[in-house]
N, C-alpha and C positions, 0 to 999 in steps of 0.2 A: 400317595401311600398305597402301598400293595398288602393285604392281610391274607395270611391261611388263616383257614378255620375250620376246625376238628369239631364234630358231630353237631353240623350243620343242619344236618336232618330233622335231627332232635326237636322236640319242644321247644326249650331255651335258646336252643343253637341258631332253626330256623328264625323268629325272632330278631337274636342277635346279626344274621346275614342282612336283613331288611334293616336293623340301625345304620350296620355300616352302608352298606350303599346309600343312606339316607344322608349320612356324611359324609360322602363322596369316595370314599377309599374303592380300590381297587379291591374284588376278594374273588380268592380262591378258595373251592371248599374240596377237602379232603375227605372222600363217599369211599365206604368199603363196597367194593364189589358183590350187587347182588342184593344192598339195601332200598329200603324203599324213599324211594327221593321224593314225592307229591312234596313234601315243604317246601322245597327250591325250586320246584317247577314254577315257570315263568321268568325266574329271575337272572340280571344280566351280570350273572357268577360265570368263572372258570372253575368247571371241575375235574380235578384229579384223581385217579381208584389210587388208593393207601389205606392203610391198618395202623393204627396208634402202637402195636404191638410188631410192627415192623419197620425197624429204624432206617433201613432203607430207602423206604418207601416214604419218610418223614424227611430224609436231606434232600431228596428229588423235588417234594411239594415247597420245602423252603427256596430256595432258589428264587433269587430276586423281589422276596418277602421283607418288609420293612416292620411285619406286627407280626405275631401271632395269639389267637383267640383258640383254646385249649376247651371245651366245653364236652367235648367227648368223654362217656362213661356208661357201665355198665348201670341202668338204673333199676335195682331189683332184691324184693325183698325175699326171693326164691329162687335161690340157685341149687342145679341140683349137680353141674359138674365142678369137682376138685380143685380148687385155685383157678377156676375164670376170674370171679371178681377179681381177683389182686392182680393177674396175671392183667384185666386191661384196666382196672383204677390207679392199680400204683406202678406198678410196673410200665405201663403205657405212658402215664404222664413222666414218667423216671426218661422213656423214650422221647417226647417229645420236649421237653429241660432240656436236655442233653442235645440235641440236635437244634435246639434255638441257638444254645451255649456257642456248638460250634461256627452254627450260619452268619453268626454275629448280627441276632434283629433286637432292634431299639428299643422295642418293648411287648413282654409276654402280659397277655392277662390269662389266667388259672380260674377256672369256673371251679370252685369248690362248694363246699354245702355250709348251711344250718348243722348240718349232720355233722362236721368237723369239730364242731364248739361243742363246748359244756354243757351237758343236759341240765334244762330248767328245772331249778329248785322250787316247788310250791305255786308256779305262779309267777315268779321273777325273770320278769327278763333277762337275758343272758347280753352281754356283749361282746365284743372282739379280745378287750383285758378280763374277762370270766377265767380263773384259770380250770383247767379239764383235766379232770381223774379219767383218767383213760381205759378203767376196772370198772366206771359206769355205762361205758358206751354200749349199745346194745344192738347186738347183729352184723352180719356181714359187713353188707353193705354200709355202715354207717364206721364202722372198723376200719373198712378199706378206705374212705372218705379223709378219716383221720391221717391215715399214713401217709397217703398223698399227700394230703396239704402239709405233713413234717417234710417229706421229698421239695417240695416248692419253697418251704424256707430254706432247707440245705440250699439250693441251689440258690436262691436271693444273698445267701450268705459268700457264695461262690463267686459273685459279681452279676449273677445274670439279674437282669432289670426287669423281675416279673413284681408284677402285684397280684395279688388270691383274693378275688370277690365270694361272697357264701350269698348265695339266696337263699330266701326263705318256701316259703308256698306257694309259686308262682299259677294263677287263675289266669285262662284267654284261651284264644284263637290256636288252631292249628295242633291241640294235645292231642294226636292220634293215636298213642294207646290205648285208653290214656294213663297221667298218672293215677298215684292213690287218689291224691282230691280232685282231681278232673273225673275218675271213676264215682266218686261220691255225688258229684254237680249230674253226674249222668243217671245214675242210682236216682235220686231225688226227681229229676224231668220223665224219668218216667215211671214213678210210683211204687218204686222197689225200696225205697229207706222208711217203713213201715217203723223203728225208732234206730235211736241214734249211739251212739259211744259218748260218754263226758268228757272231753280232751277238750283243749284247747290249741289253735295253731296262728301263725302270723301269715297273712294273706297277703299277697301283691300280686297288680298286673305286671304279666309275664313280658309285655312293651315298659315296663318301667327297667323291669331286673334287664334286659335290653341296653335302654340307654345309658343304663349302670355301669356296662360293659365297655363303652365308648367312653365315660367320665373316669372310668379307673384308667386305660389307655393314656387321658391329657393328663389328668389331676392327681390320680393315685401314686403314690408314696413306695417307692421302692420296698419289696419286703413286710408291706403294710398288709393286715385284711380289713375286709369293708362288707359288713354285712348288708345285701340289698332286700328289704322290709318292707313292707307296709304297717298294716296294722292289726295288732293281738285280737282274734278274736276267738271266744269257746264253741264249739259246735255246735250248741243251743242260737250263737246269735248268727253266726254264718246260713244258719238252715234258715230264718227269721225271715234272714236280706234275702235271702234267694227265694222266698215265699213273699215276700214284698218285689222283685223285681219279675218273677213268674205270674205269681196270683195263685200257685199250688200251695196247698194247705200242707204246713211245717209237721213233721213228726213231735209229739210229745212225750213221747216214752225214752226213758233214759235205759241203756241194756245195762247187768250187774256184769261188773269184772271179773270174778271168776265162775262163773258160766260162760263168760265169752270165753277166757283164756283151755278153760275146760274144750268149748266145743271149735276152739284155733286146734288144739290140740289132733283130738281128731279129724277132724278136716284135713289136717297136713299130712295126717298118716294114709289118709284114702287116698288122695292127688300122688301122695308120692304110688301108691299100687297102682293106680290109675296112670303116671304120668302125666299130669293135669297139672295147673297151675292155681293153687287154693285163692280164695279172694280177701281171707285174712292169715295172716300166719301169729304161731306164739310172740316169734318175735315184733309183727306189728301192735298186738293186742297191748304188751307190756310195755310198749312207746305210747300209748294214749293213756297210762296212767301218769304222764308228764305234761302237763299245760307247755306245750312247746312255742315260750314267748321270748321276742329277740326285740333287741335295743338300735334300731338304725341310724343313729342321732350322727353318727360318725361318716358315713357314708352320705347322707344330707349336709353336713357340714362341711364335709373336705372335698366332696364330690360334685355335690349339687343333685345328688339323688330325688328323681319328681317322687311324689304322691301321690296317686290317683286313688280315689276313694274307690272301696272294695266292692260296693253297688254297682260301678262303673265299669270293672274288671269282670266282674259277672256276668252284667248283661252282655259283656264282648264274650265272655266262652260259652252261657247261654245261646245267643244270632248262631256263633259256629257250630255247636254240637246238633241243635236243627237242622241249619241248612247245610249238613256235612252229613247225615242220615242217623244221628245217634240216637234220635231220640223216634221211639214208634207212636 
C-alpha cells in the first residue's frame, strides 16, 4: 500500500508519517516548497513539492497511491490575509476530494477537527451525533474547519470512500510551533503562566490521534466521523499533572474573563500596528468560556482508538520541548 500525505510536516501530520511506516505502507509526503521539513527528516518517505491549493500538483502526487491521508491546514487563530484560511481549509481539501475522486484511491482519511463539532454546552461532552448551530461557531478558523468537513461529506455522498476523524488536543513530541496547548506546556516549563484561564479541554497524545489515523483507514465507516480523545480535563487539573510530572509549582490564580477579553482586545489592535502575531486573540479568549469536552466512545468502539493517560503524553512533550531547546 502506497499513502500521500498532506502536511506531513505538521504536528499531527509528522506523527501520523511514523504510524504509517510503522505499518508498513509505503508514503509519500506532499511538502510545499520552502517549508520547514525537521519532522520528516530521517524518515524513509518520498517526498513530492505540491500545494493543497494546486490541483495539479495534487494529480501528480496521486499517481500510484492506494490511500490518501489529508492532514494539511492552515492552523491559526490570526490571519491577517483575506480568504487564506478558506482559500487552504476548504478550498484545498475541496482540491484534494476531487483529485482522490479522480485518481480513484481506496481510501481518503480527512483530518478534521474538534473544531467541526458543536460547541460544548456547560460542560457536556459533545459527540459526533451533537447536532451544530453553525451561528455559534467562533472564528475563522474554526468556520473554516466547519465547511470543510460539509465538503468531505459532500464528497463521501458522491461515492468517494473517505472517513473525517476530529481530534481533540493533541500533547507530544515534535509541536514546533507550537500549538496553543503545546505553547501553554511551554509557558508553564518555563515560569511564564504566573495564572491561568478556567476552561476546560480534552487532551490526547498526539501518537494516539496517530494511530487513530491508521484505524479509520481499516475500520472506519465510510462517511462516518470519529472523534480522536482522551480525556476531559479543566486547566486547573492539566497545570496539576504537569506540576506533578515536572515538580514546577502549578499557578493558582484563576484570570477574570472580561479583563482578559478586554486586554485580547487590545493586544490584537497593537500586533496588528506592529504586525506581530498576538499570543491571545478575542476570538481565543471567548473559546475558553466553553469547557471544550468531547465524547470518544465511538472511535474506541469502532476503531479501537488506544488511551494513553494524559501524564504519559506530557511527560513525552515535556523530554521534547527540553531537549528540543524550548525550555531556558
Amino acid at each position: 500500500m502506497r499513502a500521500l500525505l498532506t502536511g506531513g510536516t505538521g504536528f499531527i501530520g509528522s506523527s501520523i508519517a511514523r504510524a504509517l511506516l510503522d505499518s508498513d505502507y509505503e508514503v509519500r509526503a506532499l511538502v510545499r516548497d520552502g517549508s520547514d521539513t525537521r519532522n520528516l527528516d530521517g524518515l524513509e518517505i518520498e517526498r513530492i513539492i505540491g500545494d493543497i491549493t494546486d490541483p495539479a500538483s495534487l494529480s501528480a502526487a496521486m499517481r500510484g497511491c492506494t490511500h490518501v491521508f489529508h492532514a494539511a491546514a492552515l492552523y491559526s487563530f490570526w490571519v491577517t490575509i483575506p480568504g487564506l484560511i478558506e482559500r487552504v481549509n476548504v478550498e484545498g481539501t475541496r482540491n484534494v476530494l476531487q483529485a482522490s475522486l479522480e485518481a480513484g484511491i481506496e481510501r481518503v482519511v480527512y483530518t478534521s477537527s474538534v473544531a467541526a463539532l458543536a460547541v460544548p454546552d456547560k460542560g457536556t461532552p459533545v459527540d459526533e451525533s451533537t447536532p451544530v448551530d453553525p451561528s455559534k461557531i467562533i472564528g475563522a478558523y474554526k468556520r473554516s474547519k466547519y465547511a470543510a468537513q460539509q465538503v468531505a461529506l459532500e464528497y463521501a455522498a458522491k461515492g468517494l470512500p473517505v472517513v473525517i476523524v476530529n481530534p481533540s488536543f493533541p500533547v507530544g513530541p515534535r509541536d514546533i510551533k507550537p500549538t496553543p496547548t503545546g505553547q501553554t506546556i511551554v509557558d508553564f516549563l518555563n515560569h511564564r503562566l504566573p495564572a491561568y484561564v478556567d476552561t476546560g479541554m480534552n487532551v490526547v497524545d498526539v501518537e494516539d490521534v496517530a494511530r487513530g489515523h491508521i484505524l479509520a483507514a481499516e475500520n472506519g465507516r465510510i462517511g462516518e466521523r470519529y472523534i480522536l480523545g482522551g480525556k476531559n480535563m479543566t486547566m486547573g487539573e492539566l497545570l496539576a499533572l504537569l506540576s506533578k510530572v515536572t515538580g514546577i509549582p502549578a499557578p493558582r490564580t484563576q484570570l477574570p474573563y472580561r479583563a482578559l477579553l478586554a486586554v485580547s482586545y487590545a493586544n490584537a489592535a497593537w500586533c496588528r500596528i506592529t504586525k506581530t502575531t498576538p499570543r491571545m486573540t478575542p476570538d481565543t479568549i471567548r473559546m475558553s468560556r466553553h469547557y471544550m469536552y468531547y465524547d470518544s466512545t465511538k472511535a474506541i468502539a469502532e476503531l479501537g482508538l488506544p488511551q494513553t493517560k494524559p501524564e504519559v503524553a506530557l511527560a513525552k512533550a515535556v523530554d521534547w520541548y527540553v531537549e528540543n531547546g524550548y525550555v531556558k
